[in-house]
Structures are given as structure tokens and as C-alpha cells.
C-alpha positions in Angstrom: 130.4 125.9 111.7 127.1 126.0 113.6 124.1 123.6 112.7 121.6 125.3 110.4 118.3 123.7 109.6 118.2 123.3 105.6 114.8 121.6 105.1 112.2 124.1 103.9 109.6 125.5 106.4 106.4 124.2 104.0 106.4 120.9 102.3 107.4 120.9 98.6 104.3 119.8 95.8 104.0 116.7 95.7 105.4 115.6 98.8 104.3 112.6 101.0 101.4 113.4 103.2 101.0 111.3 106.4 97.8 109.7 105.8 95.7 108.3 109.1 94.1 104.4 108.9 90.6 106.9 108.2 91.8 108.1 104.6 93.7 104.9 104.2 90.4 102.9 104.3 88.6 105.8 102.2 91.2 105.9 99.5 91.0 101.7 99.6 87.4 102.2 99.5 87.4 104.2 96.2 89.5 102.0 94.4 87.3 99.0 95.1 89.7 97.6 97.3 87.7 95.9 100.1 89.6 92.8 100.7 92.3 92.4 103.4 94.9 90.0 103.1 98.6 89.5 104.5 101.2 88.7 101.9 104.8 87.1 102.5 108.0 86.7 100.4 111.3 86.2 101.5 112.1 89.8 101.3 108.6 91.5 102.2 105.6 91.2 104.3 102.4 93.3 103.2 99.3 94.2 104.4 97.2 94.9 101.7 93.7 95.9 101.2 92.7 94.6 97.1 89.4 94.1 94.9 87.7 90.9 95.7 87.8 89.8 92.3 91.6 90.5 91.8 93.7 87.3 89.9 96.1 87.0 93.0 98.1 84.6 90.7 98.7 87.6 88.3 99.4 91.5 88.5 97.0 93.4 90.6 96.9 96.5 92.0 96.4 96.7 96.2 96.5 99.4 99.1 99.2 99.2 101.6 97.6 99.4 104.9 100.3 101.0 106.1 101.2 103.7 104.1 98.2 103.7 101.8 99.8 103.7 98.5 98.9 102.4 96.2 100.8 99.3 94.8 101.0 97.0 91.8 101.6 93.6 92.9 103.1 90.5 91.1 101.1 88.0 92.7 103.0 85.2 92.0 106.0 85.8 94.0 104.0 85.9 96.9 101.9 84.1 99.7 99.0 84.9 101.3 98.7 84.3 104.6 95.2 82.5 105.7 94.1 83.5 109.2 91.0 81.9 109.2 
């Protein structure tokens, strides 16, 4: 049976899009997330963009740097890493 191709040719609603640092930093910037800070756990390590004012002992919402989705962090699992 030969190989055929399955995905489709044009990507379906609300699919992914590959956003570039640029919009990243934009979409960060509109939800008031100016702060950078690099979180740990023993299962995850995120860089995140969040509101200066954010209770980083509670829930707060950040942007991946990364991906720039936007995520709802439970601060309390986690450590941020101080580089000065």
C-alpha cells in the first residue's frame, strides 16, 4: 500500500500557530506580563514572562516564553530561580 499524505493541505480553525519571540513579547505585553523569571519543579522548568505584582506564592497566570501560551501557574509548587 503506497504512503499517502493524510494531513489536510490548510490548517484546521483553531489550530496552533507558530508564534515568533516578536508576538510572544507583544502578547506578554498586553496581558501585563513584564516580569521574567525561570521556574523549577522536579518535573518542569519554565520560562515565564508574569505581572510584577503577581502573588508567586498563589495562582497566577504567566506567558511561556517559549510557546507563548498562556498559563495558569500554581505558584507554590514551584521555585524561582534568582540570577541576579
Amino acid at each position: 500500500m503506497p504512503y499517502t499524505d493524510r494531513r489536510p493541505a490548510t490548517p484546521e480553525p483553531g489550530a496552533a500557530k507558530l508564534m515568533t519571540p516578536a508576538t510572544i513579547a507583544a502578547a506578554a505585553s498586553a496581558r501585563g506580563h513584564h516580569r521574567r523569571g525561570f521556574f523549577t519543579s522536579q518535573q518542569y522548568d519554565l520560562d515565564l514572562l508574569y505581572s510584577p505584582d503577581a502573588d508567586l506564592d498563589g495562582t497566577f497566570g504567566a506567558t511561556d516564553v517559549e510557546t507563548g501560551e498562556l498559563l495558569l501557574v500554581r505558584g507554590w509548587l514551584f521555585c524561582l530561580r534568582d540570577d541576579g
